[in-house]
Each structure stands twice: as structure tokens, then as C-alpha cells.
TORLUMTI-731166 format. One record per atom (N, C-alpha, C): x, y, z. Coordinates in steps of 0.02 Angstrom, whole numbers, padded with zeros to 5 digits, always signed. Last residue first. Layout:
! TORLUMTI-731166
XYZ;...
//
This chain:
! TORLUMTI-731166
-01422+01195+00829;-01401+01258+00798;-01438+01296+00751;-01388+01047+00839;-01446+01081+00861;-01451+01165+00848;-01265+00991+00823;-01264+00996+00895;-01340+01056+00876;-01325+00904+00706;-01267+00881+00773;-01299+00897+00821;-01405+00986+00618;-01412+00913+00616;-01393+00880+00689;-01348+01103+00632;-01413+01104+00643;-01407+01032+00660;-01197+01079+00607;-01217+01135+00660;-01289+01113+00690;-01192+01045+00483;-01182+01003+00538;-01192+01027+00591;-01221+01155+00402;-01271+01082+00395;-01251+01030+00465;-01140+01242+00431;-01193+01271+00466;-01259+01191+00456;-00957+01203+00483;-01010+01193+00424;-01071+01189+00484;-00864+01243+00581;-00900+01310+00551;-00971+01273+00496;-00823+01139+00638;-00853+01167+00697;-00897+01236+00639;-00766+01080+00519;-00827+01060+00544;-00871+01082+00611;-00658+01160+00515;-00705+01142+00468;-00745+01130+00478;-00578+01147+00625;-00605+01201+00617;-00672+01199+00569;-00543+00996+00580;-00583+01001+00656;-00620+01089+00654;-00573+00959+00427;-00530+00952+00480;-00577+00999+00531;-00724+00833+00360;-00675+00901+00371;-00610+00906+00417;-00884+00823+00286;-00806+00782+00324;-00768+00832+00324;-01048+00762+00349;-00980+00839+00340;-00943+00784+00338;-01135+00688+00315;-01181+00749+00306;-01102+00796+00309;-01164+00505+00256;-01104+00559+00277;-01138+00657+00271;-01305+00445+00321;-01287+00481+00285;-01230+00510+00291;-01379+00384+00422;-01320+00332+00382;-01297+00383+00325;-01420+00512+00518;-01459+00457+00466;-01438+00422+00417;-01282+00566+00512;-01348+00577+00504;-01384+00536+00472;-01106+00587+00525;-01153+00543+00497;-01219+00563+00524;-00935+00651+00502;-01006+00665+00520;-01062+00628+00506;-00760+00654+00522;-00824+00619+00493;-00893+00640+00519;-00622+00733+00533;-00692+00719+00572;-00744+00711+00503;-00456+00730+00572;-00509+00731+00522;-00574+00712+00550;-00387+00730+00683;-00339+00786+00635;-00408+00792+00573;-00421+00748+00842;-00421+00706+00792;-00414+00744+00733;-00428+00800+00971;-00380+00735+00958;-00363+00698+00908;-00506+00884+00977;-00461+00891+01044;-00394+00850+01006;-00594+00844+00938;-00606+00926+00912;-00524+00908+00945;-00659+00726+01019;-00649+00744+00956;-00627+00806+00920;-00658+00796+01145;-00619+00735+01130;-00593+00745+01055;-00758+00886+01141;-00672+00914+01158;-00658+00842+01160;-00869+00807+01097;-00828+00835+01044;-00771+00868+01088;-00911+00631+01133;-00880+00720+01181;-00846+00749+01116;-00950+00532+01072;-00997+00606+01097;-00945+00645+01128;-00855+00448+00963;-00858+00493+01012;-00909+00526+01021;-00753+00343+00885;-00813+00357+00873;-00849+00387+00948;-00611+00362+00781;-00647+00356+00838;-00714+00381+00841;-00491+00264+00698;-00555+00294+00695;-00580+00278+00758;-00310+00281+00673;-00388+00253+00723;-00436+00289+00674;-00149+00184+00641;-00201+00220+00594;-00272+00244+00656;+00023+00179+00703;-00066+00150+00687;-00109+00228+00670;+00143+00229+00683;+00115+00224+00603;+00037+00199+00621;+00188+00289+00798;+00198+00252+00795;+00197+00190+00714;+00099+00388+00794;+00175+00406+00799;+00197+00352+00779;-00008+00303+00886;-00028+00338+00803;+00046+00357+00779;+00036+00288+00997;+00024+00232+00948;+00021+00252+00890;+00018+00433+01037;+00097+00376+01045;+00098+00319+00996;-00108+00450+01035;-00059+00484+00983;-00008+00442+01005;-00174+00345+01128;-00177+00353+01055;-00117+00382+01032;-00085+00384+01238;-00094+00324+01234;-00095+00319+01145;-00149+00494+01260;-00106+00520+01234;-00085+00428+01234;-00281+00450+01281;-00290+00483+01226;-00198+00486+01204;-00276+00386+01421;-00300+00342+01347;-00293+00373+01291;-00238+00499+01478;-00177+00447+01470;-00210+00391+01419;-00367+00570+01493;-00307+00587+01485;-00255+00547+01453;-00427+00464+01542;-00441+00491+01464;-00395+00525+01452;-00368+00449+01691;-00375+00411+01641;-00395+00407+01554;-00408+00583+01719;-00333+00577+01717;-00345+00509+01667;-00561+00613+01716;-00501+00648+01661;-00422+00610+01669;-00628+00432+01717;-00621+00508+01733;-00561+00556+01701;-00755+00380+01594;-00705+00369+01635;-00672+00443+01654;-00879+00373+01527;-00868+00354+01588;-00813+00335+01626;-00780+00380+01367;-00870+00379+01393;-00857+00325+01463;-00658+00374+01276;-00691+00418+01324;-00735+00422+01368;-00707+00288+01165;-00663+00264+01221;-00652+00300+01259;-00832+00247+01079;-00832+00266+01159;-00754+00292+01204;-00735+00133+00979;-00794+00153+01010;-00782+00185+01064;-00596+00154+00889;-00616+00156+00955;-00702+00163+00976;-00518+00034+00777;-00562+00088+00807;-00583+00091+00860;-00360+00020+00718;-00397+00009+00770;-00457+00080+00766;-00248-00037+00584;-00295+00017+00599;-00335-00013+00645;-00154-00145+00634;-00127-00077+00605;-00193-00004+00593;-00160-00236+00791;-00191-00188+00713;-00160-00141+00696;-00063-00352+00843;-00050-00297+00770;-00090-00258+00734;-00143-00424+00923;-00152-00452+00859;-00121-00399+00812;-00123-00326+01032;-00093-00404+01052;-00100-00439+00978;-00198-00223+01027;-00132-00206+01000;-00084-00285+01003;-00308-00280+01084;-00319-00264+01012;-00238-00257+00980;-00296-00271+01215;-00287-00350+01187;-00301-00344+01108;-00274-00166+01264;-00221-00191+01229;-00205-00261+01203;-00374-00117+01231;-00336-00077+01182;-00291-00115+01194;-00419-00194+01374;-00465-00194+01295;-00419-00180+01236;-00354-00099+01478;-00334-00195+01467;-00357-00208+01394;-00430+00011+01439;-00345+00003+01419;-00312-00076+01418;-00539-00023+01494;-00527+00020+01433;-00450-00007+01400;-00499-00049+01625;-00527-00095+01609;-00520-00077+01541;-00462+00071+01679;-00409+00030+01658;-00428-00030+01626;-00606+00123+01684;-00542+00135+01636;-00516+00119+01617;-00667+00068+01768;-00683+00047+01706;-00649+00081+01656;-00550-00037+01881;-00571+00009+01857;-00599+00018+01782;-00506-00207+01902;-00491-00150+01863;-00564-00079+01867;-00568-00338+01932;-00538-00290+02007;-00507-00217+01973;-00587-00405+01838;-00622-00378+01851;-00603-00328+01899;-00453-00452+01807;-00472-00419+01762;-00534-00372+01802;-00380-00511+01971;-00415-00525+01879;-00441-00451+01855;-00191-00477+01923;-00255-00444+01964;-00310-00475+01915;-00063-00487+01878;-00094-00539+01926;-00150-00544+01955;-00038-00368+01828;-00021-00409+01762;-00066-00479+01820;-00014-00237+01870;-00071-00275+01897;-00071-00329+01849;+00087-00187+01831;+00116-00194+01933;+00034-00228+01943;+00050-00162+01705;+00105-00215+01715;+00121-00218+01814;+00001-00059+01622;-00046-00096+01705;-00007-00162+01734;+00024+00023+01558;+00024+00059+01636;-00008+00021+01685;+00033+00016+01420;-00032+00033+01456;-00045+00059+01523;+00158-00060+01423;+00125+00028+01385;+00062+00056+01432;+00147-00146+01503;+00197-00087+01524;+00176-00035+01495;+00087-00234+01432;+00041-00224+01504;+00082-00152+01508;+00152-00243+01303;+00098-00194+01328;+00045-00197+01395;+00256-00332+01392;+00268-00252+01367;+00204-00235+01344;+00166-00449+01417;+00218-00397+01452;+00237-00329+01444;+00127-00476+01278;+00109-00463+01339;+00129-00420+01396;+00285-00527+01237;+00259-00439+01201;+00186-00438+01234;+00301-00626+01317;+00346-00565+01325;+00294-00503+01301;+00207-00703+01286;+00219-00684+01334;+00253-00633+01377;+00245-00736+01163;+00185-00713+01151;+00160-00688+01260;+00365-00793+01172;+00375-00717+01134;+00286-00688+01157;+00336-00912+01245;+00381-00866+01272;+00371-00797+01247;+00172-00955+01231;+00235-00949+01202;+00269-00906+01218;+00044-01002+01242;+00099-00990+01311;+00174-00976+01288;-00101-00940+01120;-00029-00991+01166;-00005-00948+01210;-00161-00801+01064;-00165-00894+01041;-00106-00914+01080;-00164-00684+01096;-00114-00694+01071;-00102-00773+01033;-00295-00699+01194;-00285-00687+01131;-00213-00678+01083;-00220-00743+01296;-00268-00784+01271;-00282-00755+01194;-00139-00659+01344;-00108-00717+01327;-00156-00770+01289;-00220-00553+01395;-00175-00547+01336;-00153-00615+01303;-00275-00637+01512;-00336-00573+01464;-00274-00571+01398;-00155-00659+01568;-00199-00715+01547;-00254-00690+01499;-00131-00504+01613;-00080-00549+01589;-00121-00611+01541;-00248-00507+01695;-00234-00453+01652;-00177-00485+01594;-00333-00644+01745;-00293-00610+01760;-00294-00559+01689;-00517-00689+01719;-00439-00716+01708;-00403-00642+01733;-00651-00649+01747;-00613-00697+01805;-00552-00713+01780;-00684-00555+01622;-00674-00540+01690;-00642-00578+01753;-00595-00520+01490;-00623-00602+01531;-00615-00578+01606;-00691-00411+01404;-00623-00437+01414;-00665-00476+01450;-00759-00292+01304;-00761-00358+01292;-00700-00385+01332;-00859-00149+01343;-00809-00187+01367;-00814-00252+01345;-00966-00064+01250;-00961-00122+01308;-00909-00187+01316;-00885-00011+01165;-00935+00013+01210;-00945+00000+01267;-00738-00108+01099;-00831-00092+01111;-00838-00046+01180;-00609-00090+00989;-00637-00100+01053;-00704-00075+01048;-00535-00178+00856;-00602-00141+00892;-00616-00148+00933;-00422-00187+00716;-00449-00205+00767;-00508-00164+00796;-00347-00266+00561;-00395-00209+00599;-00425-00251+00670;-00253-00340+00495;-00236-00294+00553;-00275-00246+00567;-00303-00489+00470;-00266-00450+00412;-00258-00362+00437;-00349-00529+00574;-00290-00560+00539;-00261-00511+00504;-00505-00475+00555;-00432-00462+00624;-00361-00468+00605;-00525-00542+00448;-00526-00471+00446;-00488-00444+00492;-00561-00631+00489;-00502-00639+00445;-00494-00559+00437;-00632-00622+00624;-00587-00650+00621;-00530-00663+00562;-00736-00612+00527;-00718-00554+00577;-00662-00580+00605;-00757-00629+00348;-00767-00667+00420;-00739-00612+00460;-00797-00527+00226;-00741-00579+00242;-00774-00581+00321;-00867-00450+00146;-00887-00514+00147;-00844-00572+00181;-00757-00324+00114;-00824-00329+00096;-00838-00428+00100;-00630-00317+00064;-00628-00361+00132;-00698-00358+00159;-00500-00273-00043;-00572-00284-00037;-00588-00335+00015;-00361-00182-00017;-00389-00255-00020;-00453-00243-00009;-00294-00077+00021;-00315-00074-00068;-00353-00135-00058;-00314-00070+00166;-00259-00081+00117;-00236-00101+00047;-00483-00107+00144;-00430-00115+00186;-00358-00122+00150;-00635-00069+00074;-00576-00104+00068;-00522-00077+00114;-00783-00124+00040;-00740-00109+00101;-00682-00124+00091;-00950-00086-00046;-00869-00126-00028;-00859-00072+00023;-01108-00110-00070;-01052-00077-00058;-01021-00112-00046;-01264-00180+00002;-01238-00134-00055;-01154-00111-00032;-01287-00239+00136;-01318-00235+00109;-01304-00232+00012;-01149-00279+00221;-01185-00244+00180;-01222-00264+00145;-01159-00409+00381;-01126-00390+00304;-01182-00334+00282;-01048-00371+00522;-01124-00363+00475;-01090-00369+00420;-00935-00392+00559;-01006-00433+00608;-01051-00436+00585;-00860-00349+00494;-00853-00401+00459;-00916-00451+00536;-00784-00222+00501;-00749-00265+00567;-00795-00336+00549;-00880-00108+00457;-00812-00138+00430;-00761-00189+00475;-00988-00158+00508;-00989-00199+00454;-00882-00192+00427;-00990-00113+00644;-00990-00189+00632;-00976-00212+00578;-00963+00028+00608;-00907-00011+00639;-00932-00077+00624;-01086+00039+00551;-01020+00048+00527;-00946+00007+00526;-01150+00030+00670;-01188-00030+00626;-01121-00015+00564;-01101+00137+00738;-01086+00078+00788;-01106+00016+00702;-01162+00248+00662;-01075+00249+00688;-01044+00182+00683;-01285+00281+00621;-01248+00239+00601;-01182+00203+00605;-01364+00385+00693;-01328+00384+00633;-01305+00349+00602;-01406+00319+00832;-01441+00296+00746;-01424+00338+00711;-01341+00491+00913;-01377+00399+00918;-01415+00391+00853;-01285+00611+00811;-01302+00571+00865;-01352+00497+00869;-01100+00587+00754;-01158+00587+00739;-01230+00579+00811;-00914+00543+00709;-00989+00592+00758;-01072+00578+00714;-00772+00506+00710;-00831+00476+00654;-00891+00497+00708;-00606+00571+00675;-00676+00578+00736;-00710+00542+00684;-00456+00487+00649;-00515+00510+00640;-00580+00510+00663;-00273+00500+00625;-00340+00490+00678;-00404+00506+00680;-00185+00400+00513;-00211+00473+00538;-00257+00442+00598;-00104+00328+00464;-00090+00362+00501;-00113+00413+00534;-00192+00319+00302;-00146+00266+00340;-00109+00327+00385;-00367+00402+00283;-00285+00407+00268;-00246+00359+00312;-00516+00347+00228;-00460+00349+00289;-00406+00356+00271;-00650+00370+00130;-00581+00378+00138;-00554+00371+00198;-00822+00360+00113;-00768+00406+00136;-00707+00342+00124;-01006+00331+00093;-00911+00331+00073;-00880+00380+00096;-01161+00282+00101;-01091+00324+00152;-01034+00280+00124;-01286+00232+00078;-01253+00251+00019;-01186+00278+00060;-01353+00226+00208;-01362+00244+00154;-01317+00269+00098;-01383+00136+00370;-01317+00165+00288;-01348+00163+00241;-01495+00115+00410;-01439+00131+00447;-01406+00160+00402;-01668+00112+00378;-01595+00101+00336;-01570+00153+00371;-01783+00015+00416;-01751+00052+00441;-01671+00051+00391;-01850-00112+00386;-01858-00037+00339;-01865+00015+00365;-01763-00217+00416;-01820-00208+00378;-01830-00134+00348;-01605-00119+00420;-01636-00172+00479;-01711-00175+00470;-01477-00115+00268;-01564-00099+00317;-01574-00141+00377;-01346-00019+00221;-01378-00067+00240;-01435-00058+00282;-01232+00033+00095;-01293+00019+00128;-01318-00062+00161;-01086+00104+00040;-01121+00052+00077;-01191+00068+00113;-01000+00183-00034;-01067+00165-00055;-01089+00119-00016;-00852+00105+00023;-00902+00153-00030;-00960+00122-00049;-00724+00172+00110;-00807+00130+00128;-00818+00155+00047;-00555+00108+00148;-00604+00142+00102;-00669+00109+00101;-00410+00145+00216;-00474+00112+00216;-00511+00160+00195;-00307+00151+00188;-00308+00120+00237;-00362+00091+00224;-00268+00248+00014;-00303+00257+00091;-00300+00185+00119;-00135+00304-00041;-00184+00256-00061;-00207+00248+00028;-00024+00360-00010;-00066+00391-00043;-00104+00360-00046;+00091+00272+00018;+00080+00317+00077;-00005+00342+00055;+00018+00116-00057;+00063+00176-00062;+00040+00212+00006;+00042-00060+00000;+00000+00000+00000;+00044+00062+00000;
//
């Protein structure tokens, strides 16, 4: 994949829940390295987005392509493989296994290396002095960050974030966000999907806008605080 050729590309995707249509026709672009707000409020389509490009839903209409690769119809698990990841809303980790054992399980085995680079992102993350704690005895922060790092445990090269702001307190969003840009520095790619716009406005170099499965703005962050269609639609204006 050239520097120039996007990460990821939606086009034209639709899809219905009987005759409710979530996506309507929504394309956009992702640049490889960037960080991108994806806003809208509730049933825009954010979350039924995320499922389809992460291969939980299939489309209705449209492709998906991932590193020039077309990945429209592939399993969620081959789709992992091939380096996208996703944390939820609702927390997906193993509440009665350890923090350490939460990594080691998705890494597939007990393998020395797959134990080590465990290790070191318990250390990124800041939770390596709890690598013995189960999972549940975490805060729903750190609980956040055990999540990001069982995603960074399979190499995504592009990760999205649902929520990853939502109910946790400033020092911890604090350190999840600069968490992101370290990783992003790093060459990972995000899309985040946010109600707090000083998150989004705060953190993300491009912002997506959705309305009724509709892309309604895309822009950089000044951009979209001035377009007067996203003004009314968003935040009510």
C-alpha cells in the first residue's frame, strides 16, 4: 500500500434493519496514520459501521476495502488477521482471568514471545504492577486500556475506538488519549467514534459526520465546527 492510497475505504455502503436504513449510500476515505472523529447522534450509524467494517455485518450494497484489499464479505476474524482491530462500548475482556492471561489468550498460546510482548503492553498501558489482578478488580478505565491492549496483542494496524472516552475520569482519558497519539507516531491508523466533541475537536486531525447513515460533513476540526449543515443536524443550531 502507497503512503497515498487510503487504509481504508467505505463506498457506497448500505444497509437496512427491515425498513429502517442505517447506511445509506456512506463513502469516505481513511488516510494510513491518521486519527479520525466519526460523530453523529444515536442511529446515525456509527456503531452498525463499525460492525460492518470489522465483518459482524454484512452490507447490504457496497465494498470495504482495507489496504487497497477488498474485505467486503470476509469473516471477523479474517478481517482481524489481516490488522484491523475494535474495542466496544461495552467492554469485551475475561473478567475472572488475570490481566496478563486477558493478553495471553488472545495472542493464541503460552509462548515465550507471546508472553513477553504481553508484558510489554501491560507496560504501555500502565498496568504491568497489575499483570496478577483479575481483570475484574480494574477500574472501568483501566478496564478500557486492558481492551486496547488486547487489540494491540493481534498488530492492528488500523484500530477503532468506540466510546473510548465515555465514563471514565479525566486523568484516565487523559492517558487513553495520549496512549492514542503515541500509537498513532507510531504508524497505527484510528477511527474514533465519540460524543464528547473536546475529545474529538481535541484529538483528531479529520472528522467524519453521519446523520441518518448519511455522511452529512467531512473536514478538519475548524471545518466542521464552522459547516452550518452540521451545526443544525449535530449539535442543534
Amino acid at each position: 500500500m502507497s503512503t497515498k492510497e487510503p487504509i481504508l475505504r467505505i463506498e457506497g455502503v448500505v444497509k437496512k434493519f427491515g425498513e429502517v436504513l442505517a447506511l445509506d449510500h456512506c463513502s469516505f476515505d481513511v488516510k494510513p496514520g491518521s486519527i479520525t472523529g466519526l460523530i453523529g447522534p444515536n442511529g446515525a450509524g456509527k456503531t452498525t459501521l463499525f460492525n460492518i467494517i470489522t465483518g459482524v455485518l454484512q452490507p447490504d450494497q457496497g465494498h470495504i476495502y482495507f489496504g487497497g484489499e477488498e474485505i467486503t464479505g470476509k469473516k471477523p476474524y479474517e478481517i482481524a488477521r489481516k490488522g484491523v482491530g475494535r474495542t466496544y462500548q461495552i467492554i469485551r475482556i475475561f473478567p475472572k482471568m488475570t490481566l496478563l492471561e486477558n493478553l495471553i489468550v488472545v495472542g493464541k498460546g503460552r509462548e515465550r514471545k507471546v508472553i513477553e510482548k504481553a508484558m510489554d503492553l501491560l507496560h504501555l498501558v500502565k498496568l504491568s504492577e497489575k499483570r496478577d489482578d483479575y481483570a475484574s478488580d480494574l477500574s472501568f478505565g483501566q478496564q478500557k486500556l486492558l481492551s486496547l491492549a488486547q487489540v494491540l496483542m493481534l498488530d492492528a494496524q488500523l484500530i477503532l475506538l468506540d466510546e473510548p472516552a465515555a465514563g471514565i475520569n479525566p486523568t484516565l482519558q487523559n492517558e487513553l488519549m495520549a496512549l492514542v497519539h503515541r500509537l498513532n507516531e507510531q504508524g497505527k491508523t484510528f477511527i474514533i467514534v465519540e460524543h464528547d466533541m473536546k475529545v474529538i475537536l481535541g484529538h483528531c486531525e479529520n472528522v467524519i459526520a453521519l446523520n441518518y447513515g448519511q455522511k452529512i460533513a467531512e473536514g478538519s476540526c475548524s471545518e466542521i465546527e464552522r459547516d452550518e449543515n452540521l451545526l443544525e443536524h449535530y449539535f442543534g443550531r
